[in-house]
C-alpha positions as CSV (number, residue, x, y, z in Angstrom):
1,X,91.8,87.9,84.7
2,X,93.3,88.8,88.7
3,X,91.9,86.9,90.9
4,X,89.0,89.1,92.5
5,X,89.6,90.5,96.2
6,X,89.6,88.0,98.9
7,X,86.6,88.4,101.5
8,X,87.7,89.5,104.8
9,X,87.6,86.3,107.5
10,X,84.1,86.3,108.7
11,X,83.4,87.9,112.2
12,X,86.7,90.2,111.8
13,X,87.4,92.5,114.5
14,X,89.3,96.4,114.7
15,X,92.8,95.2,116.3
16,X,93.5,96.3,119.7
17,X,95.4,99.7,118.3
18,X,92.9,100.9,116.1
19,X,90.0,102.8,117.6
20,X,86.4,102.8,115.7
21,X,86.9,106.4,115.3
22,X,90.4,105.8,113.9
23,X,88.6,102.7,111.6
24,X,85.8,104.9,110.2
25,X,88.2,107.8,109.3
26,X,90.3,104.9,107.1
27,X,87.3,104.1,105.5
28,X,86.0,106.7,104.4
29,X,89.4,107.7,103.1
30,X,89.1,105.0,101.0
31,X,86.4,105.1,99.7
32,X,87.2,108.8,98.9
33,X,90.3,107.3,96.8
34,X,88.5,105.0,95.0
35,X,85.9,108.2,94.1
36,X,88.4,110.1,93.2
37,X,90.2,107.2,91.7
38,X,87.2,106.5,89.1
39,X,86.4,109.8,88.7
40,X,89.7,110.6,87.1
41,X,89.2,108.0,84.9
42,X,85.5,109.3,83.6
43,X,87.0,112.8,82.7
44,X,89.0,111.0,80.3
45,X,86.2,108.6,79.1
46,X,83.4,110.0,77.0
47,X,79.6,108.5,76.1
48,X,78.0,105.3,77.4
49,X,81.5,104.7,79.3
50,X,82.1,108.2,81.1
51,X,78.4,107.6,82.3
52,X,79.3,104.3,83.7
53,X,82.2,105.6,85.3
54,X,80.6,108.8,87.0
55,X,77.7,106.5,88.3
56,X,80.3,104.2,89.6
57,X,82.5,107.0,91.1
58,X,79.3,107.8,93.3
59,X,78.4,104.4,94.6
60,X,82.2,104.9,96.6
61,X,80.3,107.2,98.7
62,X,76.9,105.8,98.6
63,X,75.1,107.0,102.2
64,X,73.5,103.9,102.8
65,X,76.8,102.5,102.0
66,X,79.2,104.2,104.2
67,X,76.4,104.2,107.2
68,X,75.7,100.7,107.2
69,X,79.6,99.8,107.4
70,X,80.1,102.4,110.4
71,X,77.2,101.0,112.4
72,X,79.0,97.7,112.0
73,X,82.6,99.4,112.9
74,X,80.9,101.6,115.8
75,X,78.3,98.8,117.1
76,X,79.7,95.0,116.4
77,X,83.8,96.0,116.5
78,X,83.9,94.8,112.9
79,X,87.4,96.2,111.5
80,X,86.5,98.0,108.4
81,X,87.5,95.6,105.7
82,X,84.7,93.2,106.9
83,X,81.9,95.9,107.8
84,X,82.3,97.3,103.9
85,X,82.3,93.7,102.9
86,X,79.5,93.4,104.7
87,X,77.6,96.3,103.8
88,X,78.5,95.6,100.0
89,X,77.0,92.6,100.4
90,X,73.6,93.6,101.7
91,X,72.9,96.7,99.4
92,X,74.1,94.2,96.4
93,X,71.3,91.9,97.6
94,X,68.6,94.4,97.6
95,X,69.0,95.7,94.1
96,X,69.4,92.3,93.2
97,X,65.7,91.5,94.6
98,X,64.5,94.8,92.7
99,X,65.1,92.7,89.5
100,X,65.0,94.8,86.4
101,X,67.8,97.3,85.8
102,X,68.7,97.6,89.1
103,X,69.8,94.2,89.6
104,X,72.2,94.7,87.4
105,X,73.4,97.2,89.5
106,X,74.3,95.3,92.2
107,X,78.0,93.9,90.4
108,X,78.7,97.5,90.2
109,X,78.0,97.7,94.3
110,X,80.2,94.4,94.9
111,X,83.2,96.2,92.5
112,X,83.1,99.2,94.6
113,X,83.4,97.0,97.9
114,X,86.3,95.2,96.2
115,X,88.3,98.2,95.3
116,X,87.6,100.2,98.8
117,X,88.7,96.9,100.5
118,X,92.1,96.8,98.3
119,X,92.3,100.6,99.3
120,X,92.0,99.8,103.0
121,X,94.8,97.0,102.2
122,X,97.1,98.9,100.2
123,X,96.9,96.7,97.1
124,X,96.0,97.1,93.8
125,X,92.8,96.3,92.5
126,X,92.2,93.7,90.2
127,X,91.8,95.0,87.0
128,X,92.7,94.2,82.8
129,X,95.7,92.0,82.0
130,X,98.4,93.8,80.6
131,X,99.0,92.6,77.0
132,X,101.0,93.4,73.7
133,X,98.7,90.8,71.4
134,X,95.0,91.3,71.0
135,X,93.1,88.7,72.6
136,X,89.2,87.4,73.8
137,X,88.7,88.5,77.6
138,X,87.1,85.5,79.4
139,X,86.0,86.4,83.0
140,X,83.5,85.6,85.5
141,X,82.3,89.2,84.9
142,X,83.9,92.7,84.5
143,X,84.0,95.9,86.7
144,X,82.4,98.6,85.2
145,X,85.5,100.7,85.8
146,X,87.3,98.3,83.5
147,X,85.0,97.6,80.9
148,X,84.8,101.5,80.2
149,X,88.2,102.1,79.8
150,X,88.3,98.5,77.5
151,X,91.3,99.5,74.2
152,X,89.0,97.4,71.4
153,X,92.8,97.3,69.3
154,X,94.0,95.1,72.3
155,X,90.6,93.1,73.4
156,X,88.6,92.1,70.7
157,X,85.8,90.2,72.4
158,X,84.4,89.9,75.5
159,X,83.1,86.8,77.4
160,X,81.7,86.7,81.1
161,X,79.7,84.1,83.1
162,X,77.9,86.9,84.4
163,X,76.0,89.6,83.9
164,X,73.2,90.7,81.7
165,X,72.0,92.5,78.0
166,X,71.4,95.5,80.9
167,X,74.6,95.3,82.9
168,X,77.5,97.7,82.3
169,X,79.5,95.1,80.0
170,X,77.2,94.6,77.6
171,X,76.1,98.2,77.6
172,X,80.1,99.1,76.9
173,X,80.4,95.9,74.4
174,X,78.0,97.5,72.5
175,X,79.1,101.3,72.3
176,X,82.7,100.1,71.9
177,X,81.5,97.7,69.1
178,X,82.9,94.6,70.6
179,X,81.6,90.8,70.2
180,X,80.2,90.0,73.2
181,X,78.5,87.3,74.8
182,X,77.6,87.8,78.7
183,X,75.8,84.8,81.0
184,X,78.0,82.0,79.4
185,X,78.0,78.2,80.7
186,X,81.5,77.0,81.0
187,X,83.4,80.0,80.5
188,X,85.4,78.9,83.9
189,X,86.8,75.3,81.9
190,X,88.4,77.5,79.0
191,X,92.2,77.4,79.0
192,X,94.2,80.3,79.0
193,X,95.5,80.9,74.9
194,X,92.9,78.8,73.7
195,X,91.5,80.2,70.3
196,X,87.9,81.1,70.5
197,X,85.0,82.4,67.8
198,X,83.3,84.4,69.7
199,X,79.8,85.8,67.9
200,X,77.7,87.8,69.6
201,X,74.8,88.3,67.1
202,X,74.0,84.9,68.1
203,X,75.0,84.8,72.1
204,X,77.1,82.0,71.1
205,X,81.1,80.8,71.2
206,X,82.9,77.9,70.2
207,X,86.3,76.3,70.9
208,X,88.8,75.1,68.1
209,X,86.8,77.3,65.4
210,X,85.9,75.6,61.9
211,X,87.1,77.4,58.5
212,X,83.3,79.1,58.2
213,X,83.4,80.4,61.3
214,X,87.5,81.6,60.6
215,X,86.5,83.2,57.5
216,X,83.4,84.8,59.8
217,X,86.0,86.3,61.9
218,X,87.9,87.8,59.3
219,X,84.9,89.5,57.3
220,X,83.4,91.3,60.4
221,X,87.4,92.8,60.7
222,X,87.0,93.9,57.4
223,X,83.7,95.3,58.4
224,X,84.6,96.7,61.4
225,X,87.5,98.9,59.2
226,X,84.6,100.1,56.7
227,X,82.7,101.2,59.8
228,X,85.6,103.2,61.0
229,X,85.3,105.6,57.9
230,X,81.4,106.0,58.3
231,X,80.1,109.4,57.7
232,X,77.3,109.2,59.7
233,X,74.4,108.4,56.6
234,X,73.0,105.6,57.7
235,X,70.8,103.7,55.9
236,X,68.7,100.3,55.2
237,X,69.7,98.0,52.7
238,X,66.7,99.2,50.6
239,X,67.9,102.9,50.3
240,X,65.8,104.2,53.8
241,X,67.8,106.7,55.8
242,X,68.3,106.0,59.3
243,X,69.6,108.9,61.1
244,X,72.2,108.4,63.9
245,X,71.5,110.3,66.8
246,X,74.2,110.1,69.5
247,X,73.9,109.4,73.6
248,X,75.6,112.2,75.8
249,X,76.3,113.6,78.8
250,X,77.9,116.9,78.4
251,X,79.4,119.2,75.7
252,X,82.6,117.0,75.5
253,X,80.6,113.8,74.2
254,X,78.7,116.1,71.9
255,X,81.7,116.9,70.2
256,X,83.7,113.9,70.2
257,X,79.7,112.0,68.8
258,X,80.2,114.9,66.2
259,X,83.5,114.2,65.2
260,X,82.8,110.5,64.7
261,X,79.5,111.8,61.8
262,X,76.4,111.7,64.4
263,X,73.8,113.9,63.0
264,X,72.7,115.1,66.5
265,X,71.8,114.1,70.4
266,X,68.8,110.9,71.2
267,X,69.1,111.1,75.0
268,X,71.2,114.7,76.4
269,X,71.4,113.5,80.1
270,X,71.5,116.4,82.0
271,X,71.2,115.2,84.9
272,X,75.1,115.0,84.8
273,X,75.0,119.0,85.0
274,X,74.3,117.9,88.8
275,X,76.1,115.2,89.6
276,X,79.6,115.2,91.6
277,X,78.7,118.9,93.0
278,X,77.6,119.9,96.8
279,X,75.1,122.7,95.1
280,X,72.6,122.6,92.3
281,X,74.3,124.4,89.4
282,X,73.4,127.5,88.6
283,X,71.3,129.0,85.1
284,X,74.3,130.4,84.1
285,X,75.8,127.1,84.5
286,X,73.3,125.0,82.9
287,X,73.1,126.9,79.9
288,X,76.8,126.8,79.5
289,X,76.4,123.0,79.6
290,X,73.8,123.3,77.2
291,X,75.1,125.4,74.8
292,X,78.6,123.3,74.8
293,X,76.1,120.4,72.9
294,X,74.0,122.6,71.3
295,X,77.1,124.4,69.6
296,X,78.4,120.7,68.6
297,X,75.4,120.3,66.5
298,X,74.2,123.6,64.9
299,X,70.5,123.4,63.3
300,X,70.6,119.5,64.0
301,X,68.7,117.5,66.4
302,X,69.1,117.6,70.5
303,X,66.8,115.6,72.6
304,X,67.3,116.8,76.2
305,X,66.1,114.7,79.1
306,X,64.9,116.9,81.8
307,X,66.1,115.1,85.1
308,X,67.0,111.1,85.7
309,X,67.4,111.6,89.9
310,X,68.3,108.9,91.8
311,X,68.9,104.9,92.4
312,X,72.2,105.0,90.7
313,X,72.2,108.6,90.3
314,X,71.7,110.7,93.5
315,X,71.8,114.3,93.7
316,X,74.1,115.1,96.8
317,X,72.9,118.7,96.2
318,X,68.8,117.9,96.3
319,X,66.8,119.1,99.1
320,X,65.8,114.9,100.1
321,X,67.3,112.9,98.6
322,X,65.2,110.0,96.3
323,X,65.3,106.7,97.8
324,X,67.8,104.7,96.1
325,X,65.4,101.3,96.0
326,X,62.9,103.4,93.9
327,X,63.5,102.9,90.2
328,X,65.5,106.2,88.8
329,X,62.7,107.6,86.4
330,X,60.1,107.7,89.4
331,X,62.7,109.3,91.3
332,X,63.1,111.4,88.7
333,X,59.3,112.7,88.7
334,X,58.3,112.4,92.5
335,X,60.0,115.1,94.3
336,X,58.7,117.6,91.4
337,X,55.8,118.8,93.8
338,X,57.5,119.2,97.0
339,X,60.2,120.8,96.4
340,X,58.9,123.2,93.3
341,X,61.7,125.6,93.6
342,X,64.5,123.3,93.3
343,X,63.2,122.0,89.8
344,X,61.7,125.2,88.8
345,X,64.9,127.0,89.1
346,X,66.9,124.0,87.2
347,X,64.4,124.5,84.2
348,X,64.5,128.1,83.7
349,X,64.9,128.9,80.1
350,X,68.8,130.4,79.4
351,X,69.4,134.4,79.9
């Protein structure tokens, strides 16, 4: 992998012919560009990784964010590499004493600061290395923007120091139906081209594989190519049928889970009918939204999750906005009270 984003010297200052107006207007370009940036890249992504992406895109323009780097621009002089370094830093830290999912959140905070940073410099962000030949990807942990837009034909496993079974790598692992093993000891002291057996049933990998493990390897390829023709019947080895029931956010997830044999919708997340938009959607809409999933699985199964408001998820067009240190589902459920016509209005049945 790049090597990650340099910090900014410590106690950096604006030079003498940038103004703090002039600094804050930069930064907020940026992080508009990096928005924008990862945006673009969820429209083309679908299921667990287009959510990934869209939460990520909005973190580039996180409030607490952008306000706590300005104060440092407008107050200490900080140029505005260092105050979003800075600020990064300090929202990182409280999800990370949240614990819990939103800890897991906080690599997702430090990627945005990274990218916005390379934005302000002009450079490219550090991202997947280019290759012909499929290989293991051994990091000290992986952007979400880059793990949700992983090729599984070119990276075959993944393999990160960091991270968690709730981050956004193993979350993408998983969906993508990659090997995986996340939190590894010594990942840093394996050579570049070494061969690796990576098995992530077991959270374990080894260097210089034996024949068994080599003969592993090539059964769960020749499993992996039975999978690809599944027509969505699942069932238990003693003849119980499992039903699989896809994750979505929108109509274009429903169909591409259809195409691929789900037999209907586990977790509809509508809150995604809200996201990236100034305004609440309308009914009209909402039921457009709806009907997009509902139409890519006639007669079969939809589970629809009403709202999921806040932490990583904040609804730019909601009356106050939940506080982004209060877990998501109890932001979800709080302002239901206090602002009845908001929510009453977003659950209206369809005309």
């Amino acid at each position: 992998m790049p090597k990650p984003v340099s910090e900014p010297p410590s106690g950096e200052k604006l030079a003498a012919s940038t103004t703090a107006e002039d600094a804050v207007a930069g930064l907020k370009a940026a992080a508009q560009s990096v928005h924008d940036e990862l945006k673009a890249r969820a429209d083309k992504a679908s299921g667990d990784g287009k959510a990934v992406l869209e939460a990520t895109a909005l973190m580039a323009k996180d409030t607490m964010l952008l306000k706590s780097a300005t104060k440092l621009i407008n107050n200490n002089g900080s140029s505005a590499e260092r105050a979003i370094w800075e600020a990064g830093a300090s929202v990182s830290e409280m999800l990370h004493n949240l614990g819990g999912y939103m800890a897991e959140r906080a690599t997702d905070v430090l990627d945005v600061r990274a990218r916005i940073v390379a934005e302000l410099r002009g450079v490219p962000a550090p991202g997947i290395p280019a290759s012909d030949t499929p290989f293991i990807l051994v990091a000290e942990d992986l952007a979400p923007a880059d793990t949700a837009t992983l090729d599984p034909a070119v990276v075959t496993a993944l393999v990160t120091s960091g991270g968690g079974p709730q981050s956004h790598t193993a979350i993408i692992a998983r969906s993508l139906g990659l090997p995986a093993v996340v939190a590894a000891r010594g990942v840093d002291e394996i050579p570049d081209g070494a061969e690796v057996f990576v098995d992530g049933a077991a959270g374990s990998l080894s260097l210089e594989p034996t024949e068994e493990q080599r003969a592993a390897a090539l059964a769960w390829v020749e499993n992996a190519a039975t999978l690809a023709v599944f027509d969505g019947n699942g069932t238990t080895a003693d003849g119980h049928l499992v039903p699989l029931l896809a994750n979505v956010g929108g109509a274009k997830d429903a169909a591409a889970a259809a195409a691929l044999g789900a037999q209907g919708v586990g977790l509809f997340r509508t809150e995604f009918c809200f996201l990236e938009r100034d305004t609440e959607p309308t009914v009209l809409e909402q039921a457009a939204a709806y009907r997009g999933v509902f139409d890519a699985f006639p007669g079969k199964k939809v589970v629809l999750r009403t709202l999921d408001a806040g932490a990583d998820k904040p609804f730019p067009s909601s009356p106050t906005p939940p506080s982004p240190t209060r877990p998501s589902a109890c932001a979800a459920t709080a302002p239901t009270s206090r602002h009845p016509v908001f929510w009453t209005a977003s659950s209206r049945p369809s005309p």
